[in-house]
Structures are given as C-alpha cells and as structure tokens.
Phi, psi and omega in degrees: 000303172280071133260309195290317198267331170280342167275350159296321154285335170298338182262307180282004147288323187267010166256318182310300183310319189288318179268021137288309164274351144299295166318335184265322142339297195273307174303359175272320178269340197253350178063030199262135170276311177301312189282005180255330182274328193310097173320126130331106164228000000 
C-alpha cells in the first residue's frame, strides 16, 4: 500500500515539473505575462 502511494506521488510531482516547464517555455515564446503568472496545480 505505501508503494502505491509514493509512486503516486512521484508520478504527480514529475507531470507537475514537465508543465511547469512547459508553461514557462510558452510564456517565453509567446510573451504572455498572464501564462507566466498563472498557478501551476
């Protein structure tokens, strides 16, 4: 059961991290001030 749950969290911490950097990647190329302020969740 805590296999299950630290790999759940370990999986929605590295899908958080990619669209975090994806978001910031696109607000960089796109100059968008809003998608740069805009919570990660």
């Amino acid at each position: 059961m805590a296999h299950d749950s630290r790999k759940a969290a370990l999986t929605a911490l590295v899908a958080n991290t990619v669209l975090t950097v994806f978001k910031f990647f696109a607000a960089l190329l796109s100059h968008s001030a809003s998608m740069m302020n805009e919570p990660t969740r």
